[in-house]
C-alpha positions as CSV (number, residue, x, y, z in Angstrom):
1,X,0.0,0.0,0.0
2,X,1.5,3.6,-1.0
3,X,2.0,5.8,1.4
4,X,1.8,9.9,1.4
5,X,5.4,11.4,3.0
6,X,6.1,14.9,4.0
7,X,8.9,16.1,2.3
8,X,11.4,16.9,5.4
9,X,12.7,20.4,5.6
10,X,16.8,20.2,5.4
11,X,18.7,22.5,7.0
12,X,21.7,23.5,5.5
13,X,24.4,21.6,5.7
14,X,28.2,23.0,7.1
15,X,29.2,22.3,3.7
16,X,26.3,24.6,2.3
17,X,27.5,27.4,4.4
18,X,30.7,27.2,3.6
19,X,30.2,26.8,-0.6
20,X,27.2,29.9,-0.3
21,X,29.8,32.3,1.6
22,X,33.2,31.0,-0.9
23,X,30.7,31.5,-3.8
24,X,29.5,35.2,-2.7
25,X,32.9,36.4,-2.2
26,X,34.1,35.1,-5.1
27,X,30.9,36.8,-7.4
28,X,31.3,40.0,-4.9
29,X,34.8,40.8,-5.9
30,X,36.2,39.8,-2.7
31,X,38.2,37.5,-3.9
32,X,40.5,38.7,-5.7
33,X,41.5,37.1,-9.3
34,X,45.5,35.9,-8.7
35,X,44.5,35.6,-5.4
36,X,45.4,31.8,-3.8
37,X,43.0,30.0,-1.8
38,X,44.4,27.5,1.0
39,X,42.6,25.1,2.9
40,X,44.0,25.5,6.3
41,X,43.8,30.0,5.9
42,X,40.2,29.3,5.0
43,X,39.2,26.9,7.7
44,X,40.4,29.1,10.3
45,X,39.0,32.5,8.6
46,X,35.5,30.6,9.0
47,X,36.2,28.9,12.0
48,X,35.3,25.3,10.7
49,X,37.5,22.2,10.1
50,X,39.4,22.2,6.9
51,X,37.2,18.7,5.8
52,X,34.1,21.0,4.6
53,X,36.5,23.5,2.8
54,X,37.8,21.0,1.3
55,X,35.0,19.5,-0.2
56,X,34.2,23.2,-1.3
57,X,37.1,24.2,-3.1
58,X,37.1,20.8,-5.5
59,X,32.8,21.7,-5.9
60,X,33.9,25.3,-6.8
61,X,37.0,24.0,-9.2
62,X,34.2,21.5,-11.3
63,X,32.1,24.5,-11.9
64,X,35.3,26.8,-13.4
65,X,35.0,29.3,-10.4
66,X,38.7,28.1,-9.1
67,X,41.3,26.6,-10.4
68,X,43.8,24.0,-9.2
69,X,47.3,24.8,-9.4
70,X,49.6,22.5,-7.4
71,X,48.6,22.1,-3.7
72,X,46.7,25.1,-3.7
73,X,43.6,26.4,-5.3
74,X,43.2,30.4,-7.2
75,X,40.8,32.6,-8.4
76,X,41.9,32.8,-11.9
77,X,42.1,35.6,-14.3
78,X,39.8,35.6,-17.2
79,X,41.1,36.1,-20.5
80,X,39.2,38.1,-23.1
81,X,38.8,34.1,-24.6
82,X,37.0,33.4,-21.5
83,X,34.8,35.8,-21.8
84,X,34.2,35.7,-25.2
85,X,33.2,31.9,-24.5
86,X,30.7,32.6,-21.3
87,X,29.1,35.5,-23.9
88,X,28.7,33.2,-26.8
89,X,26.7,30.8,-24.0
90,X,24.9,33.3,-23.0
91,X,23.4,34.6,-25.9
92,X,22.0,31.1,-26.8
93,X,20.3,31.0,-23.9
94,X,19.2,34.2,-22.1
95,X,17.3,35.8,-25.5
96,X,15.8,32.4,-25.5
97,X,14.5,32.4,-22.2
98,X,13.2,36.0,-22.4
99,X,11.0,35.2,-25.0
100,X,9.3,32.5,-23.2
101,X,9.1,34.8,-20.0
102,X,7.6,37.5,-22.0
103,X,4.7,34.9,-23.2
104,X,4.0,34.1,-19.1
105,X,3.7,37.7,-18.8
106,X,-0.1,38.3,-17.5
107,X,-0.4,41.2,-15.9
108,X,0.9,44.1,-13.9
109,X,2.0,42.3,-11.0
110,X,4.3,40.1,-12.9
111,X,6.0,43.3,-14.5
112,X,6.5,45.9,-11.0
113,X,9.3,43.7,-10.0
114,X,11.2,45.0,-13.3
115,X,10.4,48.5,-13.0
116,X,10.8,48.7,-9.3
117,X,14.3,47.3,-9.7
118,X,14.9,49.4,-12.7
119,X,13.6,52.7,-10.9
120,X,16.3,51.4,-8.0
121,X,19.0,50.9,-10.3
122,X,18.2,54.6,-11.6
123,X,18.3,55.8,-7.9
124,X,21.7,54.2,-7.4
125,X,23.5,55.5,-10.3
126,X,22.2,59.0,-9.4
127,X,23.5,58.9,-6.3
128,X,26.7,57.0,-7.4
129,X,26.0,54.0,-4.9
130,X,27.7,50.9,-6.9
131,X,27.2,48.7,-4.4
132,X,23.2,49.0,-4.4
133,X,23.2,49.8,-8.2
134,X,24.5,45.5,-8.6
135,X,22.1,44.5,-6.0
136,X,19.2,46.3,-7.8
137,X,21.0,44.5,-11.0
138,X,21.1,41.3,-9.6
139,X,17.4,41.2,-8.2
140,X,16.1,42.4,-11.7
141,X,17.8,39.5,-13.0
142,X,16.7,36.9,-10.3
143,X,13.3,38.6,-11.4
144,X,12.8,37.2,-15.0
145,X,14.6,33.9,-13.3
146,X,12.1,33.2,-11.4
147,X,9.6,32.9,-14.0
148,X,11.6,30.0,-16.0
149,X,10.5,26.7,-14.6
150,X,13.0,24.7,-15.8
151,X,15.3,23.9,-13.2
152,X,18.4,22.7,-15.2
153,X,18.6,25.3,-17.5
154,X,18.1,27.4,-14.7
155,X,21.5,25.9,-12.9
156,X,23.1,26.3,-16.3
157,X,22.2,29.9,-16.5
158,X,23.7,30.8,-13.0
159,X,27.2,28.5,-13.0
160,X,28.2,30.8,-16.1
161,X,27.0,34.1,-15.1
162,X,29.1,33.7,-12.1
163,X,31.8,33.4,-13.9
164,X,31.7,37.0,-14.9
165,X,29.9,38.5,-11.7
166,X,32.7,39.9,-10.2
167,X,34.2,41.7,-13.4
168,X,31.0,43.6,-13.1
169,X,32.6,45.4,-9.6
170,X,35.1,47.0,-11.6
171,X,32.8,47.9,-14.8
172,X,30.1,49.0,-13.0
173,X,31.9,51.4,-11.0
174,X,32.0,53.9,-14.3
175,X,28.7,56.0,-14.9
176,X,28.7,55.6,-18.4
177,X,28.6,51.4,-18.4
178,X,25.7,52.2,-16.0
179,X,24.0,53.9,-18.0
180,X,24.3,51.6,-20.8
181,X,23.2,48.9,-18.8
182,X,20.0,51.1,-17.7
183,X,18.9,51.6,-21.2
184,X,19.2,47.8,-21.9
185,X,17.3,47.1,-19.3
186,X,14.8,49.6,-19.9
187,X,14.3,48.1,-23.3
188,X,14.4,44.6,-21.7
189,X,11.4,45.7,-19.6
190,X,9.3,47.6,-22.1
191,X,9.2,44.3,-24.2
192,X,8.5,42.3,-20.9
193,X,5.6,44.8,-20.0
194,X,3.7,44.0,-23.9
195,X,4.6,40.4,-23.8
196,X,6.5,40.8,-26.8
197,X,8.5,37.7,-27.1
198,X,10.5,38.9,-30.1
199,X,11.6,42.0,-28.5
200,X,12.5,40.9,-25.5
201,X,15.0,38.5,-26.7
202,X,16.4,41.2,-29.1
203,X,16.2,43.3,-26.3
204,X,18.4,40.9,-24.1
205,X,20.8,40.2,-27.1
206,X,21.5,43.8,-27.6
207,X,22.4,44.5,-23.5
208,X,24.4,41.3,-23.4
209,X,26.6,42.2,-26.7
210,X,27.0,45.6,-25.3
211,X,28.3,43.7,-21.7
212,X,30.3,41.5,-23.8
213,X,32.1,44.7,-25.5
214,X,32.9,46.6,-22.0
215,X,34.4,43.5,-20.5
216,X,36.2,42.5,-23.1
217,X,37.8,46.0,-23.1
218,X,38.2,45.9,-19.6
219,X,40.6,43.0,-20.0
220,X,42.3,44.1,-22.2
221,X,43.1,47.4,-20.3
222,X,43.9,45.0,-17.4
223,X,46.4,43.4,-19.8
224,X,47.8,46.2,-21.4
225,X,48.2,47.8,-17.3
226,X,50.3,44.5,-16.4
227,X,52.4,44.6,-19.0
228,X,53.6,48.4,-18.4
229,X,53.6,47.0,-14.7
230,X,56.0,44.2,-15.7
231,X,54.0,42.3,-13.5
């Protein structure tokens, strides 16, 4: 005879904590790229054993987000390769998605979360607040996220855009890449607000080629700084 479980509520594990705070530092900028990651400096930074930051430095180095280079682990520096790699992945996807999200689209309610995160990234760049401007960014984008239902893509989506997250500290820090990534959103949301499948994944094509051009220049700038550096 079948029987009906309760699906038990699981608290997060040590290991959890330990991957969600390595994770956030990394996306955050924290971390710096270069910058070497051991086991035993960790552990004792988060006050846990090293066996839990151990399993989350190899779960971070099978997702890209580290790299193992002898004993050690280190944030590594993306080339402008990399980066034109993660872009040529995301514009497969993300235009893709949009257009489905724009069809799901029913009424107001579904759309303030767009404007009210726009309206804060607007706030933010006035007041020159990068900090909040990327929080306003990010919760726009968990936004049209949460109205894709398919989990896996949903896991692809985020292990690549972390990738880049923390090359957006730097960028975002200038007014005019904010402002260029306020009028792709804009158009992003006007699309999202009609239902307009089409635009909206022109829309999201557009704002992610012009991303893909400011970071690729950014590197480059990095490059061209490290050589005169003779670093």
């Amino acid at each position: 005879m079948a029987t009906t479980l309760t699906t038990i509520k699981r608290s997060p594990t040590l290991s959890d904590q330990v991957y969600a705070t390595m994770r956030d530092s990394i996306r955050s900028g924290r971390l710096k790229s270069g910058q070497l990651l051991q086991e035993v400096a960790i552990a004792a930074d988060l006050g846990v054993s090293r066996t839990p930051v151990r399993e989350v430095l190899a779960r971070l180095a099978s997702e890209g987000l580290i790299r193992a280079e002898g004993r050690y682990y280190v944030v590594p520096r993306l080339s402008a390769q990399d980066v034109e790699e993660i872009y040529e992945l995301r514009l497969m996807v993300e235009p893709e998605v949009l257009r489905k999200v724009a069809s799901r689209i029913s009424g107001r309610n579904q759309v303030q979360p767009f404007r009210a995160e726009l309206a804060n990234m607007v706030a933010a760049d006035e007041a020159g607040d990068v900090n909040a401007f990327m929080a306003a960014n990010y919760r726009f984008r968990d936004a049209w996220l949460n109205l894709e239902t398919n989990a896996r893509l949903l896991r692809v989506i985020e292990q690549y855009s972390d990738h880049v997250r923390f090359l957006r500290v730097i960028t975002l820090g200038d007014a005019s890449t904010r402002a260029v990534v306020i009028k792709g959103l804009r158009a992003v949301t006007s699309a999202l607000a009609a239902g307009d499948g089409d635009a909206a994944a022109k829309a999201m094509r557009a704002h992610l080629e012009q991303a893909r051009r400011i970071l690729h220049a950014e590197i480059v700038k990095a490059a061209q700084k490290s050589g005169e550096n003779g670093l």
